[in-house]
C-alpha positions in Angstrom: -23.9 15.9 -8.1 -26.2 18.7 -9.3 -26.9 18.2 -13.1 -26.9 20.7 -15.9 -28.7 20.3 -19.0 -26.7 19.3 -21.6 -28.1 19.7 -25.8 -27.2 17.6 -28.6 -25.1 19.3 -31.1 -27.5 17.8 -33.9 -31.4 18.2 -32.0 -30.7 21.1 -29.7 -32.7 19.7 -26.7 -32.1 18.2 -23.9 -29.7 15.1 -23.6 -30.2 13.3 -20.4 -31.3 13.4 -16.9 -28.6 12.2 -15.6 -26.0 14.7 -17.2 -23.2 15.2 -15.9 -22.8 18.5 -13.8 -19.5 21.0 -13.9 -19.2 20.9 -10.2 -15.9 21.0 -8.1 -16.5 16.6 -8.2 -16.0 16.8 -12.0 -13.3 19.2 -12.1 -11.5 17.2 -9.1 -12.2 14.1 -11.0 -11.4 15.4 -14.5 -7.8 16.4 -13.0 -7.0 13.1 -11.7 -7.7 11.5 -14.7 -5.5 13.9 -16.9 -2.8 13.7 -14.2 -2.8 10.3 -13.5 -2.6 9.2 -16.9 1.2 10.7 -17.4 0.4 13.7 -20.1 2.6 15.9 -18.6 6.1 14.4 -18.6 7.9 17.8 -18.7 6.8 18.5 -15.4 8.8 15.9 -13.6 7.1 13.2 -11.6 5.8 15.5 -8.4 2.5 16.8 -9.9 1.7 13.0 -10.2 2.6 11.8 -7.0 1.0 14.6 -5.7 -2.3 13.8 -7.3 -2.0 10.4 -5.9 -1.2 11.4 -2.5 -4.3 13.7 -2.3 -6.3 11.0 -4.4 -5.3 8.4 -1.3 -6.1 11.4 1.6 -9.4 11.9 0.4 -10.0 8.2 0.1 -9.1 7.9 4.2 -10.9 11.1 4.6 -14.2 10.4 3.3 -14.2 6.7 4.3 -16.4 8.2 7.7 -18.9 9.7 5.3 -19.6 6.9 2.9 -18.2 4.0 5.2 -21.5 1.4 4.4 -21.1 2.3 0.8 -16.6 1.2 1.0 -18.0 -1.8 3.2 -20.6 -2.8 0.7 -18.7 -1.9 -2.6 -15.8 -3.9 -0.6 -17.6 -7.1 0.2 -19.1 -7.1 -3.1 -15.6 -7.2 -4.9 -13.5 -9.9 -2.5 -11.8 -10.7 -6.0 -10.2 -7.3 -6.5 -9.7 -7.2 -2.5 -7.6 -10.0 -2.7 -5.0 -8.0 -5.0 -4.0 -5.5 -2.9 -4.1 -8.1 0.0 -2.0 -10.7 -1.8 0.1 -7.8 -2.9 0.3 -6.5 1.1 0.9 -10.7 2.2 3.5 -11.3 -0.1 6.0 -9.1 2.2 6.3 -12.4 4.3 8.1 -14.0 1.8 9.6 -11.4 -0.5 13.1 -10.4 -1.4 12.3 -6.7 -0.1 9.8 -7.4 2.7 9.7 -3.3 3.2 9.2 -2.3 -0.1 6.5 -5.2 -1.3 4.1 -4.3 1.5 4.7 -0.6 1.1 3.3 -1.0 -2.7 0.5 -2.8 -1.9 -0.6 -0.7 0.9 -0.2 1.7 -2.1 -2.5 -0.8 -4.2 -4.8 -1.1 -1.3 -5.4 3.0 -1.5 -5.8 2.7 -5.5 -8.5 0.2 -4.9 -10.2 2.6 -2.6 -9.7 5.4 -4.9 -11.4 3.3 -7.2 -14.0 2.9 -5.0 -15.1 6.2 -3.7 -15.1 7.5 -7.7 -18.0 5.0 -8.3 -19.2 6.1 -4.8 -19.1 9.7 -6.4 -20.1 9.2 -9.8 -22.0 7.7 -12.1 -21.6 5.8 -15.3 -22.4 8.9 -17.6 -20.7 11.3 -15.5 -17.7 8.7 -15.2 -17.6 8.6 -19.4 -17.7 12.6 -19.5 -15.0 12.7 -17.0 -12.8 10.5 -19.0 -13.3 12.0 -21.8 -12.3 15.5 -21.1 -9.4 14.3 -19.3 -8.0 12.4 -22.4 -9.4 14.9 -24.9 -7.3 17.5 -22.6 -4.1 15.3 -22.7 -4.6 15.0 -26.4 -4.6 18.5 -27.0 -1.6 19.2 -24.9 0.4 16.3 -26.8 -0.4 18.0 -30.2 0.8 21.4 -28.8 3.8 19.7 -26.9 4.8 18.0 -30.2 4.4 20.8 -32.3 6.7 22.9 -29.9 8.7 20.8 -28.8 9.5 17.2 -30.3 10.1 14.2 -29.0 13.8 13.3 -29.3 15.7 12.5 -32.8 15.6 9.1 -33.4 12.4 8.1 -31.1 10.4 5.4 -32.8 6.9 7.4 -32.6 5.8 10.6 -30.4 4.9 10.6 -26.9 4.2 14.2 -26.1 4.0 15.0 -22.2 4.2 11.2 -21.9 7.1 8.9 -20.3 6.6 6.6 -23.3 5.4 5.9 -26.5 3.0 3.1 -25.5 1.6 5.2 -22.8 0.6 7.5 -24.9 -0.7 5.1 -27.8 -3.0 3.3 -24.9 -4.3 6.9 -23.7 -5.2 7.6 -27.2 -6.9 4.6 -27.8 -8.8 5.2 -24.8 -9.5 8.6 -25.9 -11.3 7.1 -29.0 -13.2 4.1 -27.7 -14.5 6.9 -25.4 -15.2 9.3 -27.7 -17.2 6.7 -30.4 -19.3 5.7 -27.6 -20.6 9.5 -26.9 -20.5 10.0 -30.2 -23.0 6.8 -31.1 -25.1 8.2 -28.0 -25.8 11.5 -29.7 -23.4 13.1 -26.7 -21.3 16.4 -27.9 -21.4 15.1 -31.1 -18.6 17.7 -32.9 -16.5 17.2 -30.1 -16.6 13.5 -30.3 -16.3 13.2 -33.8 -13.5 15.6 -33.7 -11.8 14.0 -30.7 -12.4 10.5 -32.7 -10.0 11.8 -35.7 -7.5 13.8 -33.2 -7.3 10.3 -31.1 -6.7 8.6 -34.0 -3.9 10.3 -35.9 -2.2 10.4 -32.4 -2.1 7.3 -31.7 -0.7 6.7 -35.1 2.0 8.8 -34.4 2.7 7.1 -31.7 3.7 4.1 -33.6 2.3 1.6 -30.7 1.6 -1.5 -32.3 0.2 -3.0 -28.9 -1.9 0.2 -28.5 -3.1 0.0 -32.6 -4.1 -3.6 -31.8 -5.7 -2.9 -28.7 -8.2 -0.3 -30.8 -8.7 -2.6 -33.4 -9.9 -5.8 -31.0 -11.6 -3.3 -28.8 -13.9 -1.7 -31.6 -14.6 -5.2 -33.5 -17.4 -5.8 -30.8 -18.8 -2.2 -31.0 -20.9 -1.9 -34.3 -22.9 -5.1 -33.0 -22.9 -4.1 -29.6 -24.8 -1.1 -31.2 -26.7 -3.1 -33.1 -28.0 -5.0 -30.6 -28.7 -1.9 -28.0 -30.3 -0.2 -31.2 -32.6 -3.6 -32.5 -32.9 -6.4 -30.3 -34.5 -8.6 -32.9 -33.1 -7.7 -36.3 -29.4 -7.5 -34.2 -28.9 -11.2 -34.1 -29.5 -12.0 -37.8 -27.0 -9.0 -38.3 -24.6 -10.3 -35.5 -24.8 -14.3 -37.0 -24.4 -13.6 -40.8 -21.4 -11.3 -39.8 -19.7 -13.6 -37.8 -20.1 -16.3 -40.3 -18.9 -13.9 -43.0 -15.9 -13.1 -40.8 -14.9 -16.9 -39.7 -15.5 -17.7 -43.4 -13.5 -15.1 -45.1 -10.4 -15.4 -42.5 -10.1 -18.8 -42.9 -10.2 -18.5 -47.0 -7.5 -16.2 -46.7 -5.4 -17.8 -44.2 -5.0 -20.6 -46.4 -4.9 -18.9 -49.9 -2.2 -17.2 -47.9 0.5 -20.3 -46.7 -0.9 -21.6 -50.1 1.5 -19.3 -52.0 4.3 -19.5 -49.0 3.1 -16.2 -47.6 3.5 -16.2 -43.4 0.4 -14.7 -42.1 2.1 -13.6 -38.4 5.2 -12.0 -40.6 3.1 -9.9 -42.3 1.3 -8.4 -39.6 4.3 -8.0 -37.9 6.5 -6.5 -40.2 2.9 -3.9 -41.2 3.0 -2.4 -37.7 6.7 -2.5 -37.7 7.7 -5.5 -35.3 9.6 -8.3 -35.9 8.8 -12.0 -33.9 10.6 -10.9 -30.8 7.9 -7.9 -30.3 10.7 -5.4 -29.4 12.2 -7.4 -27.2 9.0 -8.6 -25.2 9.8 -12.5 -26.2 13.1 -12.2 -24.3 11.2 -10.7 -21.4 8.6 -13.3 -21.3 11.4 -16.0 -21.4 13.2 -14.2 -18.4 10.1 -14.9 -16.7 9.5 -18.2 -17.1 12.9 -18.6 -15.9 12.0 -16.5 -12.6 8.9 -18.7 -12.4 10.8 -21.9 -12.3 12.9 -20.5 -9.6 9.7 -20.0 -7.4 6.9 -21.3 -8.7 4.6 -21.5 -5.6 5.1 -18.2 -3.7 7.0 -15.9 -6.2 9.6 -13.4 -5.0 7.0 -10.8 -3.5 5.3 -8.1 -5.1 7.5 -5.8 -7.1 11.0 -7.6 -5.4 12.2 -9.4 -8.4 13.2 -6.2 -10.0 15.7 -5.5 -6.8 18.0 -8.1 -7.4 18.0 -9.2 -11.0 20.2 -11.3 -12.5 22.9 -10.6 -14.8 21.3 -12.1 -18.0 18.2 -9.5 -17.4 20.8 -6.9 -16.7 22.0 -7.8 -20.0 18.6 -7.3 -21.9 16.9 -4.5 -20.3 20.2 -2.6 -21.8 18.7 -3.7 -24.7 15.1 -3.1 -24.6 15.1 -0.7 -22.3 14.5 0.0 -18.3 11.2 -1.0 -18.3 11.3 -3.4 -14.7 8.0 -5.3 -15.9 7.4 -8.2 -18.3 5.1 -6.5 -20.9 2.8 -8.7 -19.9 0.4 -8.7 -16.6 0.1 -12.6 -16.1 3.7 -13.5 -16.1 4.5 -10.2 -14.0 2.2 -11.2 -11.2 3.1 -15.2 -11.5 6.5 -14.0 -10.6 5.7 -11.8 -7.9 2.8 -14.0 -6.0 3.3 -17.9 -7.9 0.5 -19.4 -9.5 -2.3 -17.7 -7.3 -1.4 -14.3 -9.1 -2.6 -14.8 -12.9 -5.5 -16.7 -10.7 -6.9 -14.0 -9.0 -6.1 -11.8 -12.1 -7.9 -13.9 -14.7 -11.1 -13.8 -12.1 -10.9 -9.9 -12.0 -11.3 -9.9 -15.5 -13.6 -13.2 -16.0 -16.1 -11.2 -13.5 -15.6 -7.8 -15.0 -16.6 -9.5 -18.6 -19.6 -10.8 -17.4 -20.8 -8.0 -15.5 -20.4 -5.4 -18.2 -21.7 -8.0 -21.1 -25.2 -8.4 -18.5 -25.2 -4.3 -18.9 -25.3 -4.7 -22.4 -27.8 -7.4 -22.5 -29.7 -5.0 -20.3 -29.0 -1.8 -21.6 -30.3 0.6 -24.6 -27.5 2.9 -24.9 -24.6 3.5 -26.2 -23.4 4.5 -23.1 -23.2 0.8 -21.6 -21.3 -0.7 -24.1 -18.4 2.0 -22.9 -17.7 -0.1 -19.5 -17.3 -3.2 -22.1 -15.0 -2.1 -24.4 -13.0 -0.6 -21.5 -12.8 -4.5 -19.8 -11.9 -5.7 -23.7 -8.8 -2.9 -24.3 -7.8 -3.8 -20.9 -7.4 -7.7 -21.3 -5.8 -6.8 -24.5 -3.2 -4.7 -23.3 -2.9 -7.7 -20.2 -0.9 -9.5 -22.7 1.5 -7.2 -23.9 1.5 -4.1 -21.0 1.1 -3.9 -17.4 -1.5 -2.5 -16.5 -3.6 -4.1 -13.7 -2.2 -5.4 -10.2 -0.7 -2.1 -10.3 -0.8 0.6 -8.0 -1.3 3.9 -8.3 -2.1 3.4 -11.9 -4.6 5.4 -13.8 -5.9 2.1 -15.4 -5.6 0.0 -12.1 -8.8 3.0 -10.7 -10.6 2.9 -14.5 -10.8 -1.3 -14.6 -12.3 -1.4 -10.9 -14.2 1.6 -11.7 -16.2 0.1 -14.8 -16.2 -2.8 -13.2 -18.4 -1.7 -10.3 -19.8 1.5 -11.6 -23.5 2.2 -11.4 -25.9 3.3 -14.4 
């Protein structure tokens, strides 16, 4: 990609060398991301399935042009191989033979998708691209809600998304992005203002898994910053908060069932959720029971949701048609047996240490963005389902910063 200079809102000059360039890749790119990630729910389904059909074609297509880069990028990620192929496998054994290996073929192409955008892109140009596509979708859910509302008697907006949580987990997306230009001196207006406009939508989203997944994700950030900023005078910073934090939490904690207060109630009841989590308690039992049934093999990737039993019948009436688990380790341990949250927990375990050695070796803001992606992903692990899935915006953007070069 040709690069354009870019200026700092604050100094005027010139940003970066590696800025990113408003070329047909980043409009391409930008679109996928804003398509991908749902924000335009009045449209139907076709636009997105049409974005991943051409996102897959291109994949195939352009496999001839960058084939040693797929091969090398491929043999130096076996781990996140071995979803799509388990995925693919798992039609020898599953309910719906047909329908598991047609999904992860599908998973397959989202891995390669995945693929040719670090192939394509850079880390900075990857951040910019993300963040135009979310700050995009966040305008258009402010104008959608303003026009026209989500339904009476919806718990929280979702704009032009399917759901709630969607849009609370693309709005808290939107602001880990946005803090991490805006810490690197990158369109800083824009990324302040994106910050606040994240922010209040995600609010009015009323997702308590996408509130929490913020929160974790930006606990890391001010001594992430610290330490890209001040190697040496980080660590005292970095210790005396930590201590200050353990000590403090644990002080309240017990001043707290010291006067018969119940810590977990409280948090609970302050993001409005009760100790079933909407429902996702239920779920998770439902899945233990599926996991007893087949504990080695599973039922096949996507099959349990086929044939379900009665009792689930029962409680998706109640929670909703949501044909996942809320959370991605159960999910998979019922599709694939005990290899699935495996081969999950090593995707994550390896994109953890990957991104933390960025940071160690880093000195901008910039590459604590991979990071904090990784963390708001294996927060969200436990309470959405995000990864192992395909043709899912966040499936591409975990590989992505997994892989992606500076």
């Amino acid at each position: 990609m040709t690069a354009v200079p870019m200026t700092d809102d604050s100094a005027g000059g010139p940003l970066s060398k590696s800025a990113i360039a408003f070329d047909l890749k980043f409009v391409l790119w930008t679109t996928f991301f804003f398509v991908t990630s749902t924000a335009i729910r009045h449209l139907g389904t076709y636009p997105t399935q049409i974005t991943w059909m051409v996102a897959d074609l291109a994949a195939i297509g352009l496999f001839v042009r960058y084939q040693s880069q797929f091969i090398n990028i491929a043999l130096g990620n076996l781990v996140f191989m071995s979803w799509p192929l388990i995925a693919s496998l798992s039609a020898l054994w599953s309910l719906m033979p047909i329908l598991s290996f047609g999904h992860g073929i599908q998973l397959l192409m989202t891995t390669m998708v995945a693929f040719l955008l670090c192939i394509q892109l850079r880390l900075e140009q990857l951040i910019s691209v993300v963040f135009w596509a979310l700050l995009l979708a966040a305008g258009l859910t402010l104008v959608s809600e303003l026009l026209v509302p989500s339904p009476f008697g919806e718990a929280g907006w979702r704009g032009g998304f399917p759901h709630k949580n969607i849009m609370g987990s693309a709005m808290a997306l939107l602001v880990v992005t946005a803090c991490c230009l805006f810490l690197a001196g990158r369109w800083r207006l824009i990324s302040f203002a994106a910050i606040g406009l994240g922010l209040f939508l995600l609010a009015k989203s009323s997702s308590a898994a996408a509130v929490l997944s913020l929160a974790v994700t930006l606990g890391p950030l001010p001594f992430v910053y610290a330490y890209l900023r001040s190697r040496a005078s980080s660590l005292l910073f970095i210790g005396a908060a930590v201590v200050a934090a353990a000590v403090g939490g644990v002080a309240l904690y017990i001043s707290m069932i010291a006067i018969g207060l119940d810590p977990i109630d409280i948090v609970l009841g302050a993001v409005g959720k009760d100790r079933t989590l909407t429902g996702r308690t239920m779920l998770w039992d439902m899945a233990e029971e599926a996991i007893e049934k087949r504990p080695l093999l599973g039922f096949g990737y996507k099959a349990y949701w086929t044939d379900l039993p009665a009792e689930m019948r029962v409680l998706l009436a109640t929670v909703g048609g949501v044909f996942h688990f809320h959370n991605n380790y159960l999910d998979v341990a019922v599709a694939f047996g005990f290899i699935g949250p495996i081969l999950l927990a090593l995707g994550v375990l390896i994109a953890l240490g990957r991104n933390i050695r960025r940071i160690l070796n880093g000195s901008d803001s910039i590459d604590a963005w991979p990071f904090l992606i990784v963390v708001q992903a294996l927060v969200l692990t436990f309470v959405e389902n995000i990864l192992f899935w395909n043709h899912g915006m966040w499936q591409v953007l975990f590989i992505a910063v997994a892989i992606v070069r500076r």
